[in-house]
N, C-alpha and C positions, 0 to 999 in steps of 0.2 A: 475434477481436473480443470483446471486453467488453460482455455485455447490458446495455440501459438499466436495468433495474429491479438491477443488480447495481452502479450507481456510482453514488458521491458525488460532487454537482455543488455543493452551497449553502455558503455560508460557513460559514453556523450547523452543517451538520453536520461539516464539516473541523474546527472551533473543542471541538464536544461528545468529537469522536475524542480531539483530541490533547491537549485541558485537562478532559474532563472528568470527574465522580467516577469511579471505577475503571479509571481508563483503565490500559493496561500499555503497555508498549512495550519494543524490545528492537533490536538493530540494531550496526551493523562498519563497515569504512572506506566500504561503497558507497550505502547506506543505513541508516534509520532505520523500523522499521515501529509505528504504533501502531495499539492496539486498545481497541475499546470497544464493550460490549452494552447500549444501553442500552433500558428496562425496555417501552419502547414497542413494541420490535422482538423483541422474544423467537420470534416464530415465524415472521417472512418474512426473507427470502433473507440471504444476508450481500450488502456493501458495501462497494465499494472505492473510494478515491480517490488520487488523486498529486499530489504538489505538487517541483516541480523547480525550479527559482528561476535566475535568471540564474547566479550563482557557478557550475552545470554547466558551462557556455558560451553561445554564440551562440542562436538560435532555431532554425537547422535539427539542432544537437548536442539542444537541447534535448527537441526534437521527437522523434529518434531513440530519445533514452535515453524517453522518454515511449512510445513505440509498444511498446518492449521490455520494458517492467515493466507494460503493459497486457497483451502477448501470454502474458508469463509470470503475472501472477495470470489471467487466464483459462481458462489449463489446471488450476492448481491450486483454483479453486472449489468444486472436487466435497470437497474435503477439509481447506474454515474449516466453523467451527459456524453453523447458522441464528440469525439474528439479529446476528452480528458485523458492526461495522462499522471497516474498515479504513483508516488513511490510511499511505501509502508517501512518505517525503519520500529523494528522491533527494541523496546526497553527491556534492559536485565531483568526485570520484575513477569514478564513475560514468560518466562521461564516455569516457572510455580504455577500462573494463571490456567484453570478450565477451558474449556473449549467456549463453552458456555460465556466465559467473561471477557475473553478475548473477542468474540462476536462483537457483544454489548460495545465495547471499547470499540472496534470498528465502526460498527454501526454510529453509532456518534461522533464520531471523528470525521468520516464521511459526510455525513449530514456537515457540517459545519464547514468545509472545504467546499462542497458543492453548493452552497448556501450565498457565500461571500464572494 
């Protein structure tokens, strides 16, 4: 499970993730991940949010792929930088993908955002 103080719920901060100044982002057939630090947040926790849109499929497909990219940024917490605030936009290919390849997909995605 994903702690409260560790997700993005507000529009405004989904909208600062993914349009705003220095935002990076990087991402493959399964997802897309952006990042953003912005100047307010420099010392408390990182932040993560998901955005999965119908094009994944149904609402219980969606729900699924939803619970799996919340269980897989939850383990990996210990190792975004303080202050990062993350949004994960799920690709329809997602859908199909293992728990297992959606990790891999994260985990690379990540890397690459925290990198830049």
């Amino acid at each position: 499970m994903l702690p409260a103080r560790h997700r993005i719920r507000e529009r405004a901060d989904f909208t600062a993730v993914v349009r705003g100044s220095g935002a990076r982002r990087a991402g493959g057939r399964l997802m897309v991940v952006h990042a953003n630090r912005p100047a307010a947040r420099t010392e408390l926790p990182p932040r993560v949010g998901f955005v999965v849109s119908k094009a994944v499929g149904n609402a219980v497909v969606r729900g699924r792929t939803k619970r799996r990219l919340r269980a897989i940024a939850a383990t990996r917490l210990s190792g975004i930088p303080a202050g990062l605030d993350i949004v994960v936009r799920a690709q329809p290919s997602a859908a199909q993908a293992d728990f297992d390849e959606l990790s891999d997909a994260f985990g690379r995605a990540l890397e690459k955002v925290c990198r830049s």
